[in-house]
N, C-alpha and C positions, 0 to 999 in steps of 0.2 A: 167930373175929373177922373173918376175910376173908368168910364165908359173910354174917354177920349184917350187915357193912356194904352187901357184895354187896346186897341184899336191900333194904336201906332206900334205896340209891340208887334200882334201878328202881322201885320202889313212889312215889316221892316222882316221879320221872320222868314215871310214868302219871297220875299226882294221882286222889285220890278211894278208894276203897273196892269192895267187893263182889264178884260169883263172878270177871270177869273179872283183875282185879288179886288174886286168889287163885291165879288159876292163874298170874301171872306172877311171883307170889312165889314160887309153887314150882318154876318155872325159876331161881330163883337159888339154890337147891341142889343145883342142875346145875352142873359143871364145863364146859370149854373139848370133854375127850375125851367127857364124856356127850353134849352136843348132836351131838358127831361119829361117833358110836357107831357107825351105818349105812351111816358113810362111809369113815374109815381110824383108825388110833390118830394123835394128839395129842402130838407131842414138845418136849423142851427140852434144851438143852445147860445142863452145873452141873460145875461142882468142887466136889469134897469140902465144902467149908463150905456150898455151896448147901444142904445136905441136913441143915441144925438150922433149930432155933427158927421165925419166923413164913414162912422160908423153904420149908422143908422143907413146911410145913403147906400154901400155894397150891401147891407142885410138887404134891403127895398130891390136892390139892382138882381140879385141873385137869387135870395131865397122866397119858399111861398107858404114856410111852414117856422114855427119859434116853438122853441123847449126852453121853459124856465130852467136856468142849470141850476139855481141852490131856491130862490123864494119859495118855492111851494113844496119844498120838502117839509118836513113835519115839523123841526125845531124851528126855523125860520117863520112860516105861516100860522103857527098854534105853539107860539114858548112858554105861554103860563094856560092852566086847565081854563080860565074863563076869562082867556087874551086873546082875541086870532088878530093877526097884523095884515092888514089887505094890501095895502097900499104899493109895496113892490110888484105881486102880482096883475093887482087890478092893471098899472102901469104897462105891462107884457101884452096882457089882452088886450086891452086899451089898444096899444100901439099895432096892434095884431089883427083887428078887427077894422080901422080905419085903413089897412094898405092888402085887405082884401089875402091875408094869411092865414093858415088854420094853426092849430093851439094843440099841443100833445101836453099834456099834465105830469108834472114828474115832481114827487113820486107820493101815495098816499102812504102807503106802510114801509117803513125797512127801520133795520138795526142803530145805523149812523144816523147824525145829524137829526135826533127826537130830542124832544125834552126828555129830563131824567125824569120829569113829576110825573110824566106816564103809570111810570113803573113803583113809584112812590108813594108811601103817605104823609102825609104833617110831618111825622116822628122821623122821618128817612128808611123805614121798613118797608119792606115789600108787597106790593096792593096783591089781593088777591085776584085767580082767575077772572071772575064774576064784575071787580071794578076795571080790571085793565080789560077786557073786553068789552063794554059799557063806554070806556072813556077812548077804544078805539072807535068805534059805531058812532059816538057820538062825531069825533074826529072828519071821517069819512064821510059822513052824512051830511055836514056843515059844508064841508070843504067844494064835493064832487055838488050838492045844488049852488050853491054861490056860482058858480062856471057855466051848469047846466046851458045846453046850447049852445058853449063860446068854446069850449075844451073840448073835441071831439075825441077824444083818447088820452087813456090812463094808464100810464105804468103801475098798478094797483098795490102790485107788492114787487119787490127789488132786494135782489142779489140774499134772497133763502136759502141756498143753495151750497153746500159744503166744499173747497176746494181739498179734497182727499182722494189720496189714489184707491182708496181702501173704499169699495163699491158699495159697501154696508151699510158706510155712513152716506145718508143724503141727507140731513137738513143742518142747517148751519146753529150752530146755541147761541140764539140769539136772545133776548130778554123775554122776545114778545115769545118763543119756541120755549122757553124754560117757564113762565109764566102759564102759558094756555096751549101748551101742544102744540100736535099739528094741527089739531080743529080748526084754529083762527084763519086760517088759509082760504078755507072753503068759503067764511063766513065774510071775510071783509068782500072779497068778490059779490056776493049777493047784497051785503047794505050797498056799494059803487052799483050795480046792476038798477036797485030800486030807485036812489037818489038821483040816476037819469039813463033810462032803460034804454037810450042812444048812443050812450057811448061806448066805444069801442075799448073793452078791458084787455092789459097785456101782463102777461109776467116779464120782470125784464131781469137781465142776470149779464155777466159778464165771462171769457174763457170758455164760453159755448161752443166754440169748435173742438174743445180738447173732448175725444171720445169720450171717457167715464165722466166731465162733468157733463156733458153732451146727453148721457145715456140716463143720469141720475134726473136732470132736470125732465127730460120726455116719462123717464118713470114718475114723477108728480103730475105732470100735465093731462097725463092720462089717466090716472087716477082722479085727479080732478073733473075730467069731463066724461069720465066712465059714473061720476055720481051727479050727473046735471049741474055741474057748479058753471056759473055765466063765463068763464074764459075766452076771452076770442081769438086772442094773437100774443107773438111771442117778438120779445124786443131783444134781439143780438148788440151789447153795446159798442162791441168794435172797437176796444181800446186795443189796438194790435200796435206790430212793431216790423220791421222790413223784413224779419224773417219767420212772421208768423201772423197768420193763419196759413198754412199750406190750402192749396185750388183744391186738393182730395177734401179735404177735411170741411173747409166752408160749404162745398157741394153738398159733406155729405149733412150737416149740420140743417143747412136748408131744408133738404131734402127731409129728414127725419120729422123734423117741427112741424110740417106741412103737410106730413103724411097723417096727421091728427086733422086736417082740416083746419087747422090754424092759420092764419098770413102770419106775414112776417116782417118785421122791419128791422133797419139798420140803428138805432137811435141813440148812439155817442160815437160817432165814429171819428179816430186820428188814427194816425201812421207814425209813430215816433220814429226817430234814426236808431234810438237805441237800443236794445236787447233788452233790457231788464232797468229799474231804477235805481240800483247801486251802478250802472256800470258808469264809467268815467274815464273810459282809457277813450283816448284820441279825440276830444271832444271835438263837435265844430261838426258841421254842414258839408263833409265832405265829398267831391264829386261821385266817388262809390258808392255813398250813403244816400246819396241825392238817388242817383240811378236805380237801386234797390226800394227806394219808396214811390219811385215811377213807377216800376215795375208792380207792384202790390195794388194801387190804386189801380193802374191796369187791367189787372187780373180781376179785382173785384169787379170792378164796375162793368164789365162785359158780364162778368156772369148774373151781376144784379138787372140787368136790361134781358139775358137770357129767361132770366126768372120772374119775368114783372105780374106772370101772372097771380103769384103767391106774394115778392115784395109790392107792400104796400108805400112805401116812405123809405127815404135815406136820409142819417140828421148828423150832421155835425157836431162836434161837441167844441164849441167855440167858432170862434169868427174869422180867426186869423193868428199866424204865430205866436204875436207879440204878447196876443192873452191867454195862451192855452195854461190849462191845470196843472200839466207834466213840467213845465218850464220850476226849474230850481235855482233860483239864486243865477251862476252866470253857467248853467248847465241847460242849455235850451233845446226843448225837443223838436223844435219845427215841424211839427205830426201835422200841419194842414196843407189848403191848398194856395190860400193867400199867404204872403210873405209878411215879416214883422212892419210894412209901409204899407198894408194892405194892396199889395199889386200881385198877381193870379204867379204861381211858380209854374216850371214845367209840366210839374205834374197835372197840375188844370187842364192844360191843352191838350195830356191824353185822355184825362175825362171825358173830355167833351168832343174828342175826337173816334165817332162810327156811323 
């Protein structure tokens, strides 16, 4: 259904008949990863129900790569010290493995969405260094062999990283940072390393274009690989908005991370209409705001095909309007490139249009 409407849109787009609009008819039985094929695999982030009915069918149609958005984050996959819950995940793989897609892991370490008994004991006092490192290792170790082989890549640790202008401070006080330093950094990289010496480890963080976070994050990166810690690659998660990330600025972002020898991937990426998530003036999908999120997707996606040899992946964060994260009550951010019917918006057609 997706394919044949696909089709009748650009066809009626081109208007008219004959060899030319034959062959752009058979560009619409081209998927998102086929036109990308020469360039990197095609990702989306899905939960389990992503994966039925007309859903599962555009993921199949389009993508060749799936991000757990919330199961394998730490609360979800591991909520009590000696509970791990497989079954959402295994689901992903599952479905991931049978239609010939690869599997990004997200996320083993971060701040959000952990159980608080990480940090805890019996009593609700605070575990020392020695147990919250122990009951991280243990975490990691469990998590990245269960996958082994099926997850080719980990967001290992997520969004450490302090939003402050003030350049002094770079690490975020997060439980795990107030608990055991900066050490643990090093350390979880190396149990993710042992537990499957193939996969591919990333930092991933968000607001990576903005210089000083930009400048904070490359200063851990390199310090980290300045002391052989396993690091591979760096995940930009692209939660942007139609007037932000400026072309200077993503250039120069790529540019930096990769001068470390690191790839790079795109791996949450939307476009919201809106500027910020307080904002709520003029709400709605308007033709300006449309235009402006052409234009962004635009911009990137030329320069991510300029740079294919450092990007490795572009990933979606969701499937389609209708289910994006940003979406509040009747305040809709329409940040992708499927519409809330699942039908491809303008912006699709310059994607896939070079």
């Amino acid at each position: 259904m997706v394919v044949i409407t696909t089709a009748i849109m650009l066809i009626n787009s081109c208007g008219g008949t004959g060899k030319n609009n034959a062959a752009n008819e058979a560009d619409t039985l081209k998927g998102l990863k086929d036109f990308y094929k020469d360039y990197f695999p095609i990702g989306v982030a899905v939960a389990p129900n992503s994966l039925e009915g007309a859903q599962a069918e555009l993921i199949k149609e389009h993508f060749n790569s799936l991000t757990p958005e919330n199961t394998m984050k730490p609360g979800p996959i591991h909520p009590e010290e000696n509970r791990y819950f497989w079954d959402d995940a295994d689901k992903i793989v599952d479905f991931a493995q049978a239609n010939g897609m690869k599997v990004r892991g997200h996320t083993l370490c971060w701040h959000s969405q952990t159980g608080a008994w990480m940090f805890k004991d019996s009593q609700g006092n605070q575990v020392t260094k020695e147990i919250a490192l122990a009951r991280l290792k243990e975490h990691i170790t469990q998590v990245v062999t269960r996958y082994k082989g099926k997850v080719y890549a980990w967001d290992v640790l997520n969004e450490a990283i302090v939003d402050d202008e003030d350049t002094a401070k770079i690490y975020r006080e997060t439980p795990w940072y107030k608990i055991c330093g900066e050490e643990y950094i090093a350390d979880i990289y190396q149990w993710a390393h042992e537990a499957d010496p193939n996969a591919v480890l990333f930092y991933n963080d968000y607001n990576t274009e903005d210089p000083v976070k930009r400048d904070k994050i490359y200063y851990m990166l390199k310090k980290l690989l300045d002391a052989g810690v396993p690091v591979n690659a760096v995940g930009l998660q692209g939660h942007w908005n139609i007037t932000n990330p400026t072309e200077q600025n993503l250039r120069d972002a790529i540019d930096k991370f990769s001068s470390l020898g690191l790839k790079v991937q795109i791996t949450e990426l939307d476009v919201s209409i809106y500027t910020s998530r307080s904002d709520t003036v003029n709400m709605g999908f308007t033709p300006e705001r449309e235009k402006k999120q052409i234009d962004l997707y635009k911009m990137a996606f030329k320069m991510f095909r300029e740079k294919k040899d450092v990007i490795t992946g572009v990933t979606f964060w969701n499937v389609y309007d209708g289910r994006s994260w940003l979406n509040r009550g009747n305040r809709k951010a329409y940040p992708l490139l499927f519409d809330e019917n699942l039908k491809p918006k303008k912006a699709y057609w310059e994607v896939v249009k070079f």
